[in-house]
C-alpha angles and dihedrals in degrees: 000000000000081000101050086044089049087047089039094054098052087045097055095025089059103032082060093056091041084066099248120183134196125003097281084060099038088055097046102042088054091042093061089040106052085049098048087051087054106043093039097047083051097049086051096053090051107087085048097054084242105134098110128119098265088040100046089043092056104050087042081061094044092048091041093046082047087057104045083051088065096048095059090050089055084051094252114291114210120218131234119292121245091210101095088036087062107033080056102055085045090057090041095059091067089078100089091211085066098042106052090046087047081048093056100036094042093050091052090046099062085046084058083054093052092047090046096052112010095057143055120258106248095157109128098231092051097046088055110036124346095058087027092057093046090048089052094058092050089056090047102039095231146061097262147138108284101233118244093359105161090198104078094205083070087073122001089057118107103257100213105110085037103053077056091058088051094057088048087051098048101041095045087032088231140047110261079116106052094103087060094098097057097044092052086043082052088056089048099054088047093051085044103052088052090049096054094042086053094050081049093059109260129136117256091256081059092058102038087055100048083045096059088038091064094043092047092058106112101237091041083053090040103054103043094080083059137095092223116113108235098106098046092051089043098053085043076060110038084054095063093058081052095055091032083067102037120083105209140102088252093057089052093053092039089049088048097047098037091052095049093054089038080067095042094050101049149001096228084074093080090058091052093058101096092049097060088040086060081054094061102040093050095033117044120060115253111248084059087061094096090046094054091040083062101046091050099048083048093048080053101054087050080060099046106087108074087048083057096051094044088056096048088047095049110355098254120100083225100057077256090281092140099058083032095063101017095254095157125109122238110214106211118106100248085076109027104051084042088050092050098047091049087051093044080044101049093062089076088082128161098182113180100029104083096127093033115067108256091213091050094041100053092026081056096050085044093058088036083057096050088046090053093039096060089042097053081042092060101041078058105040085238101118098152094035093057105039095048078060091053095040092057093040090046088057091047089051085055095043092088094052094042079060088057105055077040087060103051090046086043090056088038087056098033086056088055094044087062108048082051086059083042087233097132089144080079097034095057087044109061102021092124133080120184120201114225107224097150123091114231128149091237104032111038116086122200113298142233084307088063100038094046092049082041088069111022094037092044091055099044092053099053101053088049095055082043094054081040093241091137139014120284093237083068079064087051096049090043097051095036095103084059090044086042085052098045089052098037092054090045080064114017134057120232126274137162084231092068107092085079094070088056098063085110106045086049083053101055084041088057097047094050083053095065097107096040084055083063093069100101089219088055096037092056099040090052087052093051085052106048086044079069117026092054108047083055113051093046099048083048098050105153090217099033102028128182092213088213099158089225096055105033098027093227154064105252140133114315117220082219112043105025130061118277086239078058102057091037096051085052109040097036101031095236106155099145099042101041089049087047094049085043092054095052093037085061092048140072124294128266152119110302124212109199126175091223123192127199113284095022118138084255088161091053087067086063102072133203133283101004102031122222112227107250126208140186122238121189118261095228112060100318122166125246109236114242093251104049103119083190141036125194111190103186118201116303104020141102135201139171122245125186123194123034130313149178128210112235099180146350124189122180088327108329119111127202110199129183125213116239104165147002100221118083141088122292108255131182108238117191134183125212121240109262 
């Protein structure tokens, strides 16, 4: 608590002598504050082995005491009261079109806070690197390389949302918080979106509602519960639109330091750039182009450090990741076009209803919608009026699945377009198209909700701007998830695990729909929708299920009621490490030495409460340091012990041993692959 007041107090404090006005600019100023002060004040430990609890909460105070300073030179500024912000909002939810989306997407959203806090982290990604590497630095006392770790994200990532997750480790002594950094990057984005739909011109309802409609998108929903870092890039993001179309001082501070964390916090910020360079070519007025150049190459320069250090470390600015994973595009035809027609494809996306009929299920909510529609319409005497409304938000409802039966005869005809070119290299190669009905962190996109506004809001938005109705950079912000796709397959090869690096183009497109979500026939479709589609995808999460038979199909581990080694072993398949965690978990405490591979549950070898030091061995014959009391050796690797050992437990190739002595010869001990 001391910590989140110290971060709370820079943020607002200097939000206030930066000349904030009104509650959007008041949040997000502090926002990007409050993370800059801790990131940076990390980053500056560092090199003194000083990130540790008392270290990192004294130099939150003196940071914090520096910047209230400030603040009484500059004669106290006071920031912007919440007050309208909220008596707005208050007068904004009696319109029943807002409330019943704020309903729907309030009541999920307490069920996020109780996945977030309430429940272990069992995502993949997590598990390996993203809670692994801030468990490592607290071992180390610093934000530094991991020796001899054989995954690269360990290190050539950029550290910024987990340097979050360490704070949050240091100051509770555990990690029930480490999902903090992504469900306050989930508010932000919220308070974002609405304050780039009011600079473009709409009325606070507008907002409000564009607003709901991006929170309510399942990945967006589903990952906030995580300790990924998607969210927390994305609202770094997301900021600098807002400051792109603002035309104060303190736009030009918050698009400087967002972008610089943005770049601290991940390496996909380098391929929005240009899109965010389109928004502030179209939508900034010229003689502010040298401002906003300023403020980027500064932003830049914030960014800058962790790219040093990875070229310093192995000589890429990446970390080499990108050799590392074959991440690099290939520009011949024969990948990009493919790469381009599986993104455009992927936002037909149905996450959370893998075991219930897309086609019954929506049709089902269509026909639910009509029948509402004529009986509100004769309790009002309305008939026409009403069901005009439930017949356009019916066919909103459809549109999704219309998008699908278009996109079977689209890859039918794009297969045949190809062999007339005689291209059939690139028609055998992309002849499939897979729906995603399952709901994963890292694989799900956006949902029905998505697909049907990228169509009809889309469309909306552009007439209007061609009529000039409204400004062309409206057309920028609309269209930006199909800019963000043409850049990112001119530099990037295809994968399913993409959606999530388009948080922030999906944000600037729902904040251009604002207007469009006023339309009574959209607005209630999308509700009907969302109603759906979110509840969904959050109770059939693949790592954190439910296990409701109707959602999920089966009787499996439940997230609530079973331990978290439960769920893992039988999500992820995970027999051996999960039993080998569980054996020294049982046992007593001491440093592990484990020959980790990529991909391998790294964070699961730490334990809970007091925590056992944890370090890397090479695969490959590595030797096990002298103080090392266990030694994991996962499928696959060999290392070389020296002293005398037992094997506690083995499970399909991986091998727990305990130390009993350190006298005996050096042997080479390897495990089979699996």
């Amino acid at each position: 608590m001391l910590a989140l007041a110290a971060l709370a107090a820079t943020g607002a404090l200097g939000a206030a002598c930066l000349g904030a006005r009104g509650a959007v600019e008041l949040v997000l100023a502090a926002y990007v504050i409050a993370w800059t002060q801790l990131v940076a004040v990390a980053l500056l430990l560092s090199p003194f082995d000083l990130v540790t609890r008392g270290g990192l909460l004294v130099a939150l105070a003196v940071t914090s005491g520096l910047v209230a300073l400030v603040w009484h030179r500059r004669g106290r500024p006071r920031p912007p009261s919440l007050r309208p912000a909220f008596a707005t909002l208050r007068a904004e939810l009696r319109s029943p079109l807002v409330a019943a989306l704020a309903v729907v997407v309030g009541v999920c959203a307490v069920y996020v806070l109780g996945l977030a806090f309430l429940t272990p982290a069992l995502e993949w990604d997590s598990l390996a690197y993203h809670l692994a590497r801030a468990a490592f630095w607290e071992q180390q006392q610093a934000i530094s390389y991991v020796p001899n770790a054989s995954d690269p994200r360990l290190d050539g990532n950029p550290p910024g949302a987990e340097i979050g997750v360490l704070a949050t480790m240091l100051f509770s002594g555990g990690d029930r918080f480490a999902a903090l950094p992504q469900v306050l990057a989930f508010g932000a984005l919220v308070v974002a979106i609405a304050g780039i739909a009011r600079r473009l011109g709409s009325t606070h309802r507008q907002a409000l509602l564009a607003a709901l409609v991006f929170a309510g998108l399942p990945l967006v929903a589903i990952q906030a519960p995580t300790s990924y870092n998607d969210l927390v890039v994305g609202s770094f993001l997301v900021v600098c639109g807002f400051a792109l179309l603002g035309r104060s001082r303190l736009d030009l501070v918050l698009l400087a330091l967002a972008l610089g964390m943005a770049l601290t916090t991940k390496l996909t910020t380098l391929i929005t750039l240009p899109l965010l360079a389109l928004v502030a070519l179209v939508g900034a007025p010229a003689r502010r182009y040298p401002a906003l150049a300023g403020a980027g190459i500064a932003g830049l320069l914030l960014g800058l450090p962790w790219y040093l250090v990875n070229l310093v470390e192995t000589g890429d600015a990446d970390g080499g990741l990108a050799e590392h994973t074959d991440q690099k595009q290939d520009l011949s035809l024969l990948a990009v076009m493919p790469t381009i027609r599986r993104y455009l494809f992927s936002f037909v996306d149905f996450s959370g209803s893998r075991d219930i009929g897309v086609f019954t299920l929506y049709g089902g909510v269509a026909i639910a919608v009509l029948a509402l529609g004529l009986v509100i319409g004769l309790a009002r005497g309305r008939v026409r009026d009403s069901m005009l409304v439930a017949v356009g938000a019916a066919a909103v409802i459809v549109l999704p699945l219309a998008l699908v039966e278009l996109g079977r005869g689209a890859l039918h005809g794009w297969f045949k377009f190809w062999l007339v070119l005689g291209r059939e290299d690139i028609a055998r190669a992309d002849a499939s198209w897979q729906l995603q009905v399952g709901s994963d962190a890292a694989l799900s996109w956006f949902g029905p909700v998505a697909a049907a506004l990228l169509v009809v809001g889309t469309a909306f938005v552009l007439w209007d701007v061609f009529r000039r109705r409204r400004p062309p950079v409206v057309a920028v912000l609309a269209c930006a998830p199909f800019v963000f796709i043409l850049v990112f397959s001119l530099l990037v090869p295809w994968d399913p695990w993409r959606g999530r690096f388009m948080i922030a183009a999906i944000a600037f497109a729902a904040a251009a729909w604002a207007p469009v979500l006023e339309r009574r026939w959209v607005g209630w479709g999308v509700v009907a929708m969302t109603a759906v589609a979110l509840p969904l995808s959050l109770l059939a999460m693949y790592t954190k299920p439910s296990s409701l038979p109707y959602v999920h199909g089966y009787d499996g581990p439940s997230i609530w009621t079973d331990s978290w080694n439960v769920v893992l072993d039988d999500l992820a398949e995970a027999d051996g490490v999960v039993r080998t965690s569980e054996a020294i978990e049982r046992g007593e405490r001491g440093p592990v030495a484990i020959a980790s591979r990529e991909n391998d549950f790294l964070y699961l070898f730490f334990g809970h409460g007091q925590r056992n030091p944890v370090k890397l061995v090479p695969v490959d014959g590595g030797r096990v340091p002298p103080d090392a009391r266990w030694l994991v050796v996962p499928p696959g690797t060999r290392v070389v012990r020296c002293g005398s050992w037992k094997e506690v437990a083995e499970e399909e190739g991986w091998s727990a041993s305990l130390r009993t002595g350190d006298d005996g010869p050096c042997t080479t001990v390897s495990s089979p692959l699996e």
